[in-house]
C-alpha positions in Angstrom: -342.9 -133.5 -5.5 -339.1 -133.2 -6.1 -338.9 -129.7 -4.2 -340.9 -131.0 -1.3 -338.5 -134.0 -1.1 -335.7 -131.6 -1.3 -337.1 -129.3 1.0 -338.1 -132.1 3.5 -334.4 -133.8 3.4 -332.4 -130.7 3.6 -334.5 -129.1 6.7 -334.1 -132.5 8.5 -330.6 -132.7 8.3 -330.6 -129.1 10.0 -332.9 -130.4 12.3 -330.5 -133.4 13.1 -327.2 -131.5 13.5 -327.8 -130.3 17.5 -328.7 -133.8 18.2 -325.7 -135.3 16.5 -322.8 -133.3 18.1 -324.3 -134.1 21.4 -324.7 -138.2 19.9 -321.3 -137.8 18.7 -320.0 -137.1 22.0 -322.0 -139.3 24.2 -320.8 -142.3 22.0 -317.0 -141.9 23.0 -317.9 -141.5 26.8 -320.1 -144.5 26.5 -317.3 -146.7 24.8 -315.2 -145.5 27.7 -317.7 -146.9 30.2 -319.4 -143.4 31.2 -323.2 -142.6 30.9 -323.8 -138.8 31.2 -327.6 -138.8 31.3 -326.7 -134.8 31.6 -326.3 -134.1 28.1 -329.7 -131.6 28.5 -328.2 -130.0 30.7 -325.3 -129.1 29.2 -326.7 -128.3 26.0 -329.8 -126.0 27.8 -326.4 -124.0 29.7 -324.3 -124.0 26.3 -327.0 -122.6 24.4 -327.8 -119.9 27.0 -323.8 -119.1 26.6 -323.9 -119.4 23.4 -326.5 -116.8 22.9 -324.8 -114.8 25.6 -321.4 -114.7 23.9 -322.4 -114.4 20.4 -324.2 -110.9 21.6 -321.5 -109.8 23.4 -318.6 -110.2 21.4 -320.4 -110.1 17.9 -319.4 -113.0 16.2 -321.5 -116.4 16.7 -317.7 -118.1 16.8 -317.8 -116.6 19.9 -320.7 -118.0 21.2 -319.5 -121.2 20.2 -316.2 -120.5 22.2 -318.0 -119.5 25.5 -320.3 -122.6 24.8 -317.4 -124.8 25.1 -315.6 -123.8 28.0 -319.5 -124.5 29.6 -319.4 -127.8 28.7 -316.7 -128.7 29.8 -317.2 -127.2 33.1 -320.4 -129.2 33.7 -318.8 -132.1 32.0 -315.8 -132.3 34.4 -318.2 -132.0 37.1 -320.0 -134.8 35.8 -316.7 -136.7 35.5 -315.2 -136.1 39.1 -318.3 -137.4 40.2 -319.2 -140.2 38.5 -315.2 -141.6 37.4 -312.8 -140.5 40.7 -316.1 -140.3 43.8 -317.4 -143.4 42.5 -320.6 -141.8 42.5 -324.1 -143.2 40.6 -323.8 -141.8 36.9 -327.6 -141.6 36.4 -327.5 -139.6 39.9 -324.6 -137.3 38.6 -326.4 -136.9 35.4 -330.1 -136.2 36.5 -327.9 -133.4 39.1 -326.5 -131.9 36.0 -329.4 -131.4 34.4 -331.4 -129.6 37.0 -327.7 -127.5 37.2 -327.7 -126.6 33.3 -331.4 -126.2 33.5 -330.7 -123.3 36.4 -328.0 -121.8 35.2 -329.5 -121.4 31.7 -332.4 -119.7 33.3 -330.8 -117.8 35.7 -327.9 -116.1 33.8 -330.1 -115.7 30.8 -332.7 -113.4 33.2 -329.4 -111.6 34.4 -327.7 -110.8 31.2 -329.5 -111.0 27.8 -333.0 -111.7 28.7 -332.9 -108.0 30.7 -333.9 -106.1 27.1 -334.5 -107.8 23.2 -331.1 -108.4 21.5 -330.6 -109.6 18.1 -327.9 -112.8 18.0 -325.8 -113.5 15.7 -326.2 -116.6 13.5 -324.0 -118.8 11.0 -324.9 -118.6 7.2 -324.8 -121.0 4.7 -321.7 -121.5 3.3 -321.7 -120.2 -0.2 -320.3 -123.0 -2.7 -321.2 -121.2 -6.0 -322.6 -123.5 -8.5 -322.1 -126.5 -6.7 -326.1 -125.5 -4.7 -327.6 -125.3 -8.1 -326.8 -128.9 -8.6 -330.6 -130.4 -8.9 -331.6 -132.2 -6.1 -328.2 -132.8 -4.7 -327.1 -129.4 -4.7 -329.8 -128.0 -2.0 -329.3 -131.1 0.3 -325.2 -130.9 0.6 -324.3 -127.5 -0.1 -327.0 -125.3 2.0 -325.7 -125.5 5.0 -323.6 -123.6 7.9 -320.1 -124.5 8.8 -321.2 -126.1 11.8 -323.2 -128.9 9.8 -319.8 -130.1 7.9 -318.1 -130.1 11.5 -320.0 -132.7 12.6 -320.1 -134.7 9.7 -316.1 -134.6 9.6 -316.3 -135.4 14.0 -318.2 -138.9 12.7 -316.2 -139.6 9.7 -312.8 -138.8 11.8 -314.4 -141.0 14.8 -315.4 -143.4 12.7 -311.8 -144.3 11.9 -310.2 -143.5 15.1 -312.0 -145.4 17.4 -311.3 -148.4 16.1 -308.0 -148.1 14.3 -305.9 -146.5 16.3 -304.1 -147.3 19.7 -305.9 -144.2 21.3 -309.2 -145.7 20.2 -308.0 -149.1 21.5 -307.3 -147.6 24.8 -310.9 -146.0 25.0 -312.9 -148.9 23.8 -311.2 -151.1 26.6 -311.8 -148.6 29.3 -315.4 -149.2 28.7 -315.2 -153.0 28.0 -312.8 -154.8 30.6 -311.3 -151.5 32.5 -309.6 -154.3 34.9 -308.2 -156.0 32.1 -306.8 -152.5 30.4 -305.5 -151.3 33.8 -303.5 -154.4 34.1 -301.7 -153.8 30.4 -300.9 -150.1 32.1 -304.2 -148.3 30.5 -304.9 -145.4 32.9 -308.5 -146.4 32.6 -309.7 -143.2 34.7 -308.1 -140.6 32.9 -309.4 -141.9 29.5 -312.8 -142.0 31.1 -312.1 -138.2 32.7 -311.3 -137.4 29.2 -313.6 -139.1 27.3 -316.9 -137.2 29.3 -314.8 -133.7 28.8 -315.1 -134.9 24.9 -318.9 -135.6 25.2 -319.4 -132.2 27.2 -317.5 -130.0 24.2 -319.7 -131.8 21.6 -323.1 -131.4 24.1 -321.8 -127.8 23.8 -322.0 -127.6 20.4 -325.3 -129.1 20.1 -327.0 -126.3 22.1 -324.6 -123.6 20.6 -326.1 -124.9 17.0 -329.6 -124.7 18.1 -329.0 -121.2 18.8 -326.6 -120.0 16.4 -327.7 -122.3 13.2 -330.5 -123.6 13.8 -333.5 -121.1 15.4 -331.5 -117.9 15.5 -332.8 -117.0 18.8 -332.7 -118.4 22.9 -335.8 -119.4 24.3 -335.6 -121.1 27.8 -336.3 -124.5 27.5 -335.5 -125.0 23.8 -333.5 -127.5 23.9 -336.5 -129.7 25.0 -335.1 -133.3 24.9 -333.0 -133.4 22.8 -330.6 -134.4 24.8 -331.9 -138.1 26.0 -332.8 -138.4 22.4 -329.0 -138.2 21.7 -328.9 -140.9 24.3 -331.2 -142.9 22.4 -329.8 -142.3 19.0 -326.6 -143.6 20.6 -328.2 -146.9 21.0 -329.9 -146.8 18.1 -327.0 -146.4 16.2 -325.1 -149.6 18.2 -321.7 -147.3 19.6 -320.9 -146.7 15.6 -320.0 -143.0 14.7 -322.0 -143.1 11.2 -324.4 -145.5 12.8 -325.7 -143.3 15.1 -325.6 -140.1 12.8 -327.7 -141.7 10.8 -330.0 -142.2 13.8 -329.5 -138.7 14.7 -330.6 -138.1 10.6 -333.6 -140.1 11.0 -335.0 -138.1 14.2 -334.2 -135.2 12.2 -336.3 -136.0 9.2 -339.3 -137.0 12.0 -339.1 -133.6 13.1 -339.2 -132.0 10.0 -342.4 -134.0 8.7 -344.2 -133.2 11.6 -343.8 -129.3 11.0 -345.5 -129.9 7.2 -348.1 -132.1 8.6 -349.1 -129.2 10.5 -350.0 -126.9 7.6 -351.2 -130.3 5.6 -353.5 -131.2 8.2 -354.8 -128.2 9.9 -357.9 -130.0 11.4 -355.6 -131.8 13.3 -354.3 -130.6 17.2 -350.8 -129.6 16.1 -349.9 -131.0 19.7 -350.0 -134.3 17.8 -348.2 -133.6 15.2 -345.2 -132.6 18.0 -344.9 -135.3 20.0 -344.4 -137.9 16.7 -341.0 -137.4 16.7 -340.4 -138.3 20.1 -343.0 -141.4 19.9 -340.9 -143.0 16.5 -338.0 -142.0 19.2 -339.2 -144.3 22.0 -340.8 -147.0 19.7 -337.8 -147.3 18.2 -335.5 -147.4 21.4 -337.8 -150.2 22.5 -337.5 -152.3 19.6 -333.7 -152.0 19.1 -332.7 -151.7 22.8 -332.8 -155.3 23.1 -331.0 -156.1 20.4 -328.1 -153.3 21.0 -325.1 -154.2 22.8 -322.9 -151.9 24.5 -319.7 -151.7 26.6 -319.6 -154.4 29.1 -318.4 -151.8 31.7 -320.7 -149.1 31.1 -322.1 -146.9 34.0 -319.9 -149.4 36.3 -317.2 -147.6 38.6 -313.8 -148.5 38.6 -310.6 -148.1 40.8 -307.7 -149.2 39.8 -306.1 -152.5 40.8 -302.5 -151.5 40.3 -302.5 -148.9 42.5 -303.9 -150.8 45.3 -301.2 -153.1 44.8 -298.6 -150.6 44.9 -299.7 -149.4 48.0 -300.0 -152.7 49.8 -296.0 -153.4 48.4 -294.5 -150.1 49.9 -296.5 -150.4 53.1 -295.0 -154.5 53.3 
């Protein structure tokens, strides 16, 4: 029982990880007032890169590198958009995800799809002894770097967010942005920013499904997990730890249904896939209403100050 706990704890926490760097993310442009409903996008086009540049150069760091400078790409598209155009976010999202969803395919046909390549993955750190701890050892210490990343991204966001003046800045852009313009808050550039943050950590959600997670690129793969980062942001009320946790929880879904596959081998395994997405949506249902977010999010915003600027040099 205590190895299929193990087993069952420590593959859902892989299983959580893409989701959580894109959660992670998402969280910070949400508390700056920004909804990118693009994240699957992103991570579909920064796992295709990832795979691309991992190949090419060798190294998965590499594929992580190339996977970044995507996201950000389709991120600051996103972010021109949605913050300076005034344009609908859920618009500017849905457009980026038919965009990652075609570039994916399209470069993937082009480049590395063209003949069978092996890519190169991330290994578990080794930490000696400290995996031969019973129980505990397995769960913490059998993982890839990229895991601990995005434990230390919530830990470090945890604290910043609310604690420091940077954090200040960001959560008022995405609670009064009038209010945060008027104490000098360049509320636009923190949003601008904030999305270029949530496209880097999209990135690296697709770049760890690749490189950490399945080894391999299969169009499509990322196959929602993107809106369930969206959710998981919710579920986890805007909190950094809050909604890794949420991101743990989905993980752990996923990795029971696998096992109740092979436990229940009468049953259509097409059941067995779609529970983690149903716990996903029953949840978001029962906790959307009780979730609170910024009081600005998804709502444009153009800048009062410099509208009043204007109107004083021109009188």
């Amino acid at each position: 029982m205590e190895l299929i706990i193990v087993g069952l704890v420590a593959a859902g926490i892989r299983l959580s990880i893409s989701i959580a760097f894109a959660a992670l993310g998402e969280t910070v442009a949400q508390r700056a007032g920004v909804m990118n409903v693009g994240l699957e996008g992103i991570m579909l086009f920064a796992a295709f890169l990832a795979a691309a540049g991992a190949v090419y150069s060798g190294s998965p760091w590499g594929g992580v590198v190339l996977a970044m400078v995507g996201g950000v790409i389709l991120a600051a598209i996103h972010g021109v958009f949605s913050i300076y155009l005034c344009a609908n976010q859920i618009v500017s999202g849905l457009a980026l995800v038919l965009l990652g969803a075609g570039l994916s395919g399209f470069g993937y046909r082009l480049t590395i799809g063209q003949t069978p390549v092996t890519i190169p993955a991330f290994q578990a750190l080794d930490f000696g002894p400290l995996r031969d701890i019973p129980f505990v050892g397995p769960i913490i210490f059998g993982h890839s770097a990229l895991v601990y990343i995005a434990v230390a991204v919530a830990v470090a966001l945890y604290f910043l967010l609310p604690r420091t003046s940077w954090g200040l800045e960001v959560r008022a852009s995405g609670e009064d942005p009038d209010a945060a313009d008027a104490a000098g808050v360049n509320v636009n550039r923190h949003r601008f920013l904030a999305v270029l943050f949530g496209g880097v950590m999209a990135a690296l959600g697709g770049a760890f499904l690749v490189l950490a997670q399945v080894g391999a690129y299969v169009e499509g793969m990322v196959a929602g997990r993107g809106f369930i980062a969206i959710a998981c942001v919710v579920f986890g009320g805007w909190n950094p730890l809050g909604v890794l946790a949420a991101c743990l929880g989905f993980g752990l879904t996923d990795a029971l249904q696998f096992r109740l596959q092979t436990w229940y081998p009468d049953i259509p395994y097409q059941f067995f896939v779609t529970l983690p997405y149903l716990v996903a949506l029953g949840a978001l249902v029962i906790f959307a209403s009780r979730s609170v977010g910024p009081s600005a999010l998804g709502l444009p915003f153009r800048s009062l100050r410099k509208g009043a600027r204007r109107l004083s040099r021109q009188s």
